[in-house]
N, CA, C and O atoms as a GROMACS GRO file, in nm:
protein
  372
    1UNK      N    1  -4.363  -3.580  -0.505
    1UNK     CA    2  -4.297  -3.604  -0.634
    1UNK      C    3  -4.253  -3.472  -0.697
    1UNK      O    4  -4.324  -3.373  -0.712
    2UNK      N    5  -4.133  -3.485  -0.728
    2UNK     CA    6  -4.099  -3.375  -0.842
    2UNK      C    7  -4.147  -3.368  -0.898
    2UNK      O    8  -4.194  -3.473  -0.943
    3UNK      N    9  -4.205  -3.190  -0.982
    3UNK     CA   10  -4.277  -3.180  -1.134
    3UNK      C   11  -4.179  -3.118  -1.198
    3UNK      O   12  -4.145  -3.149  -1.312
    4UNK      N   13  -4.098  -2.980  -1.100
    4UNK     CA   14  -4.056  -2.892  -1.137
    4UNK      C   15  -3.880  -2.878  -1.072
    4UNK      O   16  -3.853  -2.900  -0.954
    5UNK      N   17  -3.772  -2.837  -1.181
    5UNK     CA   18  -3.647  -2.811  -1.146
    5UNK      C   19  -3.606  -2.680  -1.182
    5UNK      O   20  -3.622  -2.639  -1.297
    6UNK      N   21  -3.547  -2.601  -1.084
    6UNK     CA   22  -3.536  -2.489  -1.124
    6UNK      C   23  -3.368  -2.501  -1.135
    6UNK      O   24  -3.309  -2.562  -1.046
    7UNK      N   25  -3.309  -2.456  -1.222
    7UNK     CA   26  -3.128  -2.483  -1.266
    7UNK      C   27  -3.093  -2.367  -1.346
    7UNK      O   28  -3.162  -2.290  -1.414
    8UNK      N   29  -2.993  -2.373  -1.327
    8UNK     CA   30  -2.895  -2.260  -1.397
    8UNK      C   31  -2.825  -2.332  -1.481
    8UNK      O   32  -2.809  -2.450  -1.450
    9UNK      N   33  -2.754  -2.275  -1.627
    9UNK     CA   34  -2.641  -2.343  -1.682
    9UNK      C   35  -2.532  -2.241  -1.747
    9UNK      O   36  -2.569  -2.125  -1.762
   10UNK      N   37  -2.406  -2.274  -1.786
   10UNK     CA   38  -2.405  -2.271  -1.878
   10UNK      C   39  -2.360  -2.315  -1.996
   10UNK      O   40  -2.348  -2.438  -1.999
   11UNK      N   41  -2.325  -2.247  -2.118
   11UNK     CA   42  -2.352  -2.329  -2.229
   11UNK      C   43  -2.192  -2.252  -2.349
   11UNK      O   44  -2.144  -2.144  -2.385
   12UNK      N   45  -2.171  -2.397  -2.363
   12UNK     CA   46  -2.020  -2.363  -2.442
   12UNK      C   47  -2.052  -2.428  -2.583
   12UNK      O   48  -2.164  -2.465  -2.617
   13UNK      N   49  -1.938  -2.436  -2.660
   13UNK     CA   50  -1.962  -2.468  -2.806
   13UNK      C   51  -1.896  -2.619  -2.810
   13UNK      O   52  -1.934  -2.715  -2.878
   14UNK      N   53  -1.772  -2.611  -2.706
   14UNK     CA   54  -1.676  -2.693  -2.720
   14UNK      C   55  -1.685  -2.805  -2.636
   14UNK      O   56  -1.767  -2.772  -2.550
   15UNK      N   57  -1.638  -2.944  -2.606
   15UNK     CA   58  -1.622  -3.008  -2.492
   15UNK      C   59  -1.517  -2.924  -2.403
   15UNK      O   60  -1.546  -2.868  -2.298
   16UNK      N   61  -1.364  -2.926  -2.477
   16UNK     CA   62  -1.267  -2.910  -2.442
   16UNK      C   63  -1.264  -2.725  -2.313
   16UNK      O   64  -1.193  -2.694  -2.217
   17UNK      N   65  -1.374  -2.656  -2.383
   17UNK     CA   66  -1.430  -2.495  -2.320
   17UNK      C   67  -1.533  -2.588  -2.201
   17UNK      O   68  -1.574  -2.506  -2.119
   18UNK      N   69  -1.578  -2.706  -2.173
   18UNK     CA   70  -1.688  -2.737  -2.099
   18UNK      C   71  -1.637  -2.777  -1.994
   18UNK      O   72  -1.692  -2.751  -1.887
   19UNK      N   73  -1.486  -2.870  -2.002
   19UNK     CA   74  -1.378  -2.906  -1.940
   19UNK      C   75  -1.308  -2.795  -1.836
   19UNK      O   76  -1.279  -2.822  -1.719
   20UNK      N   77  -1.286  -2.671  -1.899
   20UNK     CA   78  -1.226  -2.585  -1.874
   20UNK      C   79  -1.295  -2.542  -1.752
   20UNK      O   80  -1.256  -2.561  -1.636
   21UNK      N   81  -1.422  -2.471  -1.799
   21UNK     CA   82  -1.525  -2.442  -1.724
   21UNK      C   83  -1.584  -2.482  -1.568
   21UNK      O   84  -1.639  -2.428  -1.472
   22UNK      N   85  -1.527  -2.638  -1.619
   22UNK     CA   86  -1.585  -2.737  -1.513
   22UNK      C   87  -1.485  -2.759  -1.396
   22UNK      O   88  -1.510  -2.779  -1.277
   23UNK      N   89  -1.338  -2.749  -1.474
   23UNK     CA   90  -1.248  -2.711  -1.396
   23UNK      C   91  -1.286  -2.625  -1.252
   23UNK      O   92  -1.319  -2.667  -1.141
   24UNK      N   93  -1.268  -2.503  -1.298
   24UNK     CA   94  -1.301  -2.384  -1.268
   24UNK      C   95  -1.424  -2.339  -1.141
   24UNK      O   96  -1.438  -2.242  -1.066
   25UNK      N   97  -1.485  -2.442  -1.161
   25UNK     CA   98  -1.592  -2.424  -1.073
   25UNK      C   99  -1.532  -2.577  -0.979
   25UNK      O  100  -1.569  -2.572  -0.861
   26UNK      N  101  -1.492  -2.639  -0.996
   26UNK     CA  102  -1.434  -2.751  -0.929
   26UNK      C  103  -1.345  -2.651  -0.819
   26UNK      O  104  -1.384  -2.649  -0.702
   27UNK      N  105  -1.214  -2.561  -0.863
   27UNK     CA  106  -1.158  -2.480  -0.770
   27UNK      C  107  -1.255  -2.386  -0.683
   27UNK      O  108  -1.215  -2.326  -0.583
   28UNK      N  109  -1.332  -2.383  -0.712
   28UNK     CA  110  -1.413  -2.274  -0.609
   28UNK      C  111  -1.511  -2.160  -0.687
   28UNK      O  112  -1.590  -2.086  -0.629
   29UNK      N  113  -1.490  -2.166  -0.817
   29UNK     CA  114  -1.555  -1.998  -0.900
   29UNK      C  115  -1.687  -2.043  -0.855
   29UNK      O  116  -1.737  -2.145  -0.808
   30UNK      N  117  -1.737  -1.884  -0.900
   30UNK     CA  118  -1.874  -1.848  -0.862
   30UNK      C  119  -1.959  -1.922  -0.946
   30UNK      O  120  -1.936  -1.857  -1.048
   31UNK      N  121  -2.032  -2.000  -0.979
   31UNK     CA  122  -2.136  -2.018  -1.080
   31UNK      C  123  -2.147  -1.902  -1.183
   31UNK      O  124  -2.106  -1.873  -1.296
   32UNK      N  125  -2.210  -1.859  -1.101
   32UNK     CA  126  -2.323  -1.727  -1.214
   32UNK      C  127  -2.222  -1.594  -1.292
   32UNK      O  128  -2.245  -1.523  -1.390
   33UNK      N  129  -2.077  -1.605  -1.178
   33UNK     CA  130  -1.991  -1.527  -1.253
   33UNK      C  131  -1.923  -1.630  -1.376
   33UNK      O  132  -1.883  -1.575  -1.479
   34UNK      N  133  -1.914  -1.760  -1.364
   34UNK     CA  134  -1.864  -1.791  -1.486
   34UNK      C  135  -1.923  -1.817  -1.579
   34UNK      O  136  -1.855  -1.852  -1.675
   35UNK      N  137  -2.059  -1.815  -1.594
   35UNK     CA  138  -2.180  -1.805  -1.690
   35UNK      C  139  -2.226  -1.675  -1.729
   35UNK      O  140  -2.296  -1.657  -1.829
   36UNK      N  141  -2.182  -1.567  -1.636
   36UNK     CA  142  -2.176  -1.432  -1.695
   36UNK      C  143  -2.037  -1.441  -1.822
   36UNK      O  144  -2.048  -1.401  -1.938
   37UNK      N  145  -1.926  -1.497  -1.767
   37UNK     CA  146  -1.791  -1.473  -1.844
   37UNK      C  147  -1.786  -1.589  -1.965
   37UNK      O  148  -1.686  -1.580  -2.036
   38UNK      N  149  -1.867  -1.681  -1.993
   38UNK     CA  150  -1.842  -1.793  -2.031
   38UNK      C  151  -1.949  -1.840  -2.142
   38UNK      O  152  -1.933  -1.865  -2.262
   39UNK      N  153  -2.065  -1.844  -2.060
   39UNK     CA  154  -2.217  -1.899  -2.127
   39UNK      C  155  -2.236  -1.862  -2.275
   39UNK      O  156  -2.239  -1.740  -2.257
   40UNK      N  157  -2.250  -1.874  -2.403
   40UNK     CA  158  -2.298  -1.846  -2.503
   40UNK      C  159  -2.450  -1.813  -2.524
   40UNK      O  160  -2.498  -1.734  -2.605
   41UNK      N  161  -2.547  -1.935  -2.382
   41UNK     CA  162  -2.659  -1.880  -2.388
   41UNK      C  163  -2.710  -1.709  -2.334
   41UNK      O  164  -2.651  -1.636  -2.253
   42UNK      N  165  -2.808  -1.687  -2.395
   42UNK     CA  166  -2.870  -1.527  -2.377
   42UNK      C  167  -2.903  -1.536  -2.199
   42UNK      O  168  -2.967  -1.440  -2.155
   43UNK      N  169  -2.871  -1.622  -2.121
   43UNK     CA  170  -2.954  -1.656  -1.976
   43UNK      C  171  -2.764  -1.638  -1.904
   43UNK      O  172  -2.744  -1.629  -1.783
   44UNK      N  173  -2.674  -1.636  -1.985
   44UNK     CA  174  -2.556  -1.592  -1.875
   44UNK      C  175  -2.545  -1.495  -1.849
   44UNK      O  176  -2.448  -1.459  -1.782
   45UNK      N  177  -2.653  -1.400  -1.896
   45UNK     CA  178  -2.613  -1.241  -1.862
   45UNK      C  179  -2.652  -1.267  -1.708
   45UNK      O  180  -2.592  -1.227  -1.609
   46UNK      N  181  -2.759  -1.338  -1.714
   46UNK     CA  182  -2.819  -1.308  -1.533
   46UNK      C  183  -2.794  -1.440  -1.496
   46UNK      O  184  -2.877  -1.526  -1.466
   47UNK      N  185  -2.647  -1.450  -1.503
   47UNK     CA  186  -2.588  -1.591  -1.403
   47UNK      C  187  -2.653  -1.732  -1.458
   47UNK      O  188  -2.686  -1.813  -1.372
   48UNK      N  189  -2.671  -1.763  -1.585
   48UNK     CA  190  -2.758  -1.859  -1.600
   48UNK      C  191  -2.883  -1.897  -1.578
   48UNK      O  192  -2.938  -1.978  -1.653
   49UNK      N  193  -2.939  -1.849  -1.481
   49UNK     CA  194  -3.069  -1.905  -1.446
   49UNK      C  195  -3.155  -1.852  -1.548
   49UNK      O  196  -3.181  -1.744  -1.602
   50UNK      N  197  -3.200  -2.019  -1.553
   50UNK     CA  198  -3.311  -2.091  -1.671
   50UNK      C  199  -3.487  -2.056  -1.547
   50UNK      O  200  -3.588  -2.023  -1.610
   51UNK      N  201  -3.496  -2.063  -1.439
   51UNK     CA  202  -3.612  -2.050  -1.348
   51UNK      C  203  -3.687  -2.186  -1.332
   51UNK      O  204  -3.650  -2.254  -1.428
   52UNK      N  205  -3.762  -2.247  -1.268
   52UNK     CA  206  -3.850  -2.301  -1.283
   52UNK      C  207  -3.862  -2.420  -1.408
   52UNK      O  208  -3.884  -2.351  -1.508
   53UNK      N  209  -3.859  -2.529  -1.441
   53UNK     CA  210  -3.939  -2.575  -1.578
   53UNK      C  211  -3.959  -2.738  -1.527
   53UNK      O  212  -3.881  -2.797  -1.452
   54UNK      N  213  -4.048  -2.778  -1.572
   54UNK     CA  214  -4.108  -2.907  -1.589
   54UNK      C  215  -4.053  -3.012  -1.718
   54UNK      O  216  -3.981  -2.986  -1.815
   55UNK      N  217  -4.107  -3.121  -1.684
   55UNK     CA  218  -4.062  -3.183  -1.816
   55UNK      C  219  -4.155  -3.218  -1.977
   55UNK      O  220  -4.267  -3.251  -2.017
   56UNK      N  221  -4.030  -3.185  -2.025
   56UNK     CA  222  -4.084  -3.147  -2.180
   56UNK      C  223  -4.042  -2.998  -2.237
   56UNK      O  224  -4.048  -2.945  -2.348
   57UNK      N  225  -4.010  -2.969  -2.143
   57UNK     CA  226  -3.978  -2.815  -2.160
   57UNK      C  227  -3.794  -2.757  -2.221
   57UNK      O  228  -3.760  -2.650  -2.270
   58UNK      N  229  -3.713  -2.878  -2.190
   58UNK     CA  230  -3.607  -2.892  -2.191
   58UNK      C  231  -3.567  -2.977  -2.295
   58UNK      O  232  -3.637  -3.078  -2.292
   59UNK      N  233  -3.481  -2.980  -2.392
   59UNK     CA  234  -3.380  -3.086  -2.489
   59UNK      C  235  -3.388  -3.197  -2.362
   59UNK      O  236  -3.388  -3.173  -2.242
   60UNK      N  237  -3.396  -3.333  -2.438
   60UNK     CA  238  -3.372  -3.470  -2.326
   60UNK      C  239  -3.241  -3.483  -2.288
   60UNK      O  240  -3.224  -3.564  -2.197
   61UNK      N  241  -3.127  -3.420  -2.338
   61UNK     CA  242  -3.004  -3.492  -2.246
   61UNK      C  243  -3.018  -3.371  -2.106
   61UNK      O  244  -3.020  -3.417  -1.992
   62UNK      N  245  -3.025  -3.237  -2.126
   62UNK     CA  246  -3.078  -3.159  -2.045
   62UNK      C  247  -3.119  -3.216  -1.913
   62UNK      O  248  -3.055  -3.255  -1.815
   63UNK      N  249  -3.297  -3.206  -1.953
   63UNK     CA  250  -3.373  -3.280  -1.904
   63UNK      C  251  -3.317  -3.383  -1.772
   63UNK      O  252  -3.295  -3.379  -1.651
   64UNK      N  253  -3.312  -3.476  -1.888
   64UNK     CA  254  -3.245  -3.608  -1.822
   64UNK      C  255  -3.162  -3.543  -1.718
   64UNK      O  256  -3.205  -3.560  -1.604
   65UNK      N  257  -3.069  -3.482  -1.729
   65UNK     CA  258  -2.970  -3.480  -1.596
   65UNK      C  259  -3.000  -3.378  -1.482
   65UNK      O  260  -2.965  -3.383  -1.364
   66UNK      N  261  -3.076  -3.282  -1.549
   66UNK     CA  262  -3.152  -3.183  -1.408
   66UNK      C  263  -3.238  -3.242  -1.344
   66UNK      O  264  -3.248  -3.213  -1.225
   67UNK      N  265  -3.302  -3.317  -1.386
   67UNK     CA  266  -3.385  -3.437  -1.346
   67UNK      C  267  -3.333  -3.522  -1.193
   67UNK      O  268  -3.386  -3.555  -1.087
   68UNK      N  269  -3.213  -3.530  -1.249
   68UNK     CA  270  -3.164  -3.681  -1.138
   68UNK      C  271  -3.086  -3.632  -1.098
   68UNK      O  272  -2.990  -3.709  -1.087
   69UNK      N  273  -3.054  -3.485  -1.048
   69UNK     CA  274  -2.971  -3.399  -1.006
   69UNK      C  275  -3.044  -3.390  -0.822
   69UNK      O  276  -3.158  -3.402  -0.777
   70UNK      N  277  -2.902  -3.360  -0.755
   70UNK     CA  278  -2.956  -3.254  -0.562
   70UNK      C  279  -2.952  -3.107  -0.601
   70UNK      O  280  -2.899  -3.056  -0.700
   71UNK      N  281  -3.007  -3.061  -0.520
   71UNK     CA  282  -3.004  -2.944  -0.495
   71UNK      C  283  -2.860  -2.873  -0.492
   71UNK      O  284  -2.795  -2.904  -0.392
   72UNK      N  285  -2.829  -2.831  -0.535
   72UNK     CA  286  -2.679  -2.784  -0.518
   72UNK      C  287  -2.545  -2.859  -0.617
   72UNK      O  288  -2.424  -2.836  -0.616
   73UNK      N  289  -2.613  -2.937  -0.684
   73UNK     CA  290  -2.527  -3.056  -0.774
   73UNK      C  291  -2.485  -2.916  -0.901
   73UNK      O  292  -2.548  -2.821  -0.946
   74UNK      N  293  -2.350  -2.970  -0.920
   74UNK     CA  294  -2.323  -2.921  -1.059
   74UNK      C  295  -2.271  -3.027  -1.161
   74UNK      O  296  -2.161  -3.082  -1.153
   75UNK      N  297  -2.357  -3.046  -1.252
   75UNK     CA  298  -2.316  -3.178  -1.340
   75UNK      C  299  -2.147  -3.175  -1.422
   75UNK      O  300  -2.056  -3.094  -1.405
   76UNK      N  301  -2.152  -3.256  -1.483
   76UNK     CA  302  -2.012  -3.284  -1.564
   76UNK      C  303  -2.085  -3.224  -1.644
   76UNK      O  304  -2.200  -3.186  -1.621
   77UNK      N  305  -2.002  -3.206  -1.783
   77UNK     CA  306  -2.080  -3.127  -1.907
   77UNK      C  307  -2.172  -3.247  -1.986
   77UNK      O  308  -2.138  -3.360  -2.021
   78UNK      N  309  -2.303  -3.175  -1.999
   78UNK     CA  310  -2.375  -3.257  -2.098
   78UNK      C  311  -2.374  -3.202  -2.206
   78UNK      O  312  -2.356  -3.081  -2.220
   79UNK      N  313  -2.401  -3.311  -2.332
   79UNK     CA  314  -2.396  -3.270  -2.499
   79UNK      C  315  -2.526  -3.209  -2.512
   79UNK      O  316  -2.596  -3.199  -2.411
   80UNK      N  317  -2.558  -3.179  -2.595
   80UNK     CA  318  -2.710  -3.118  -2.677
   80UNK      C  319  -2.640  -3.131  -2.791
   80UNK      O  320  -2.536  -3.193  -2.815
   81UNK      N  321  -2.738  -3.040  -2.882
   81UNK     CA  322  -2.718  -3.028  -2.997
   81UNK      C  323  -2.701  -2.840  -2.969
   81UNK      O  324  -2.692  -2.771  -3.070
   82UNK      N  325  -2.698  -2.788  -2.870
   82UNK     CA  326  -2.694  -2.678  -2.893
   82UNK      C  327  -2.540  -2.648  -2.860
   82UNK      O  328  -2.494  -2.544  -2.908
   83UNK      N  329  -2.447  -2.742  -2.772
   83UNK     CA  330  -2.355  -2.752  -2.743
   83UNK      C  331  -2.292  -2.863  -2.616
   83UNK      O  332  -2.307  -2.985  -2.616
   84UNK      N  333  -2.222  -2.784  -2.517
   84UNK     CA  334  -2.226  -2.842  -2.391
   84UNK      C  335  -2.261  -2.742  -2.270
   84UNK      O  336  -2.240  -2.622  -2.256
   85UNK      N  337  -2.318  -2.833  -2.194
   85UNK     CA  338  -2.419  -2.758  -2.076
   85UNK      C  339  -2.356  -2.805  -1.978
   85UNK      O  340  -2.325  -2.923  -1.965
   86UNK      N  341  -2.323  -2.681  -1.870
   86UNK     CA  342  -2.320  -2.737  -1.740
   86UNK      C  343  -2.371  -2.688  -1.661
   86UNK      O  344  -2.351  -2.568  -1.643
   87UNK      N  345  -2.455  -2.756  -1.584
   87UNK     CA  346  -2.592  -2.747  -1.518
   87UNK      C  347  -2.542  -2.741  -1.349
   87UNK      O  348  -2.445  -2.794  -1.295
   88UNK      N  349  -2.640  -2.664  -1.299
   88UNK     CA  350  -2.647  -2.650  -1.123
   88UNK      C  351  -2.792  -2.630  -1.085
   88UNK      O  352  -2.854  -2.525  -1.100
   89UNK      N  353  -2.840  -2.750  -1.032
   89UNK     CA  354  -2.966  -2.730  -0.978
   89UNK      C  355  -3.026  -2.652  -0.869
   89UNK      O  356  -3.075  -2.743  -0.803
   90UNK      N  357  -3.050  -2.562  -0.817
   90UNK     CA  358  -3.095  -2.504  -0.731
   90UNK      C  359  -3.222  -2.498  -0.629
   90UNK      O  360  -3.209  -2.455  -0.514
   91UNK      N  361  -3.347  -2.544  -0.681
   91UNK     CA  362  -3.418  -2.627  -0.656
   91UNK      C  363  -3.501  -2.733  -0.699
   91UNK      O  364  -3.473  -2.785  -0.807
   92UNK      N  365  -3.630  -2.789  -0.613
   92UNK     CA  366  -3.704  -2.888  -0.692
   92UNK      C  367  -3.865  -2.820  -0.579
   92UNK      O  368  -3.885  -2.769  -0.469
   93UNK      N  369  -3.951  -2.869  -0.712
   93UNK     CA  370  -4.076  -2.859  -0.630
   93UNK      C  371  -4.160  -2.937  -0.672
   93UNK      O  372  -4.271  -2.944  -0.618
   0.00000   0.00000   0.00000
């Protein structure tokens, strides 16, 4: 059983910037370079990665979708309240 997802994101203000983004990595971009160029969170300096976390540890729309994510999945943008997230799972343990 999964406890633990380790994911990268990153994190825009806008849908319409989440769109963009999502684009972007749809053509081929790097992850972690467009979360260096992009992310608002303090975790795009080093490519997004969030490390390791369990649940409870995460906002639930978060959560929820790193959750029911593969290894290698990059989600559509999810809402928060902190903005929109777009997530890439990297592993599970």
């Amino acid at each position: 059983m999964v406890t633990e997802v380790k994911a990268s994101h990153i994190l825009v203000k806008t849908i319409m910037e989440a769109q963009k983004v999502s684009g972007k990595l749809a053509s081929g971009s790097d992850f972690a370079n467009m979360a260096k160029k992009f992310s608002t969170c303090p975790s795009g300096k080093g490519g997004g990665d969030l490390g390791f976390f369990g649940k409870g540890r995460m906002v639930k729309a978060f959560e929820d979708a790193a959750f029911s994510m593969e290894i290698g999945e990059i989600s559509k943008p999810v809402e928060s309240q902190f903005g929109y997230h777009i997530i890439m799972v990297t592993d599970k343990r």
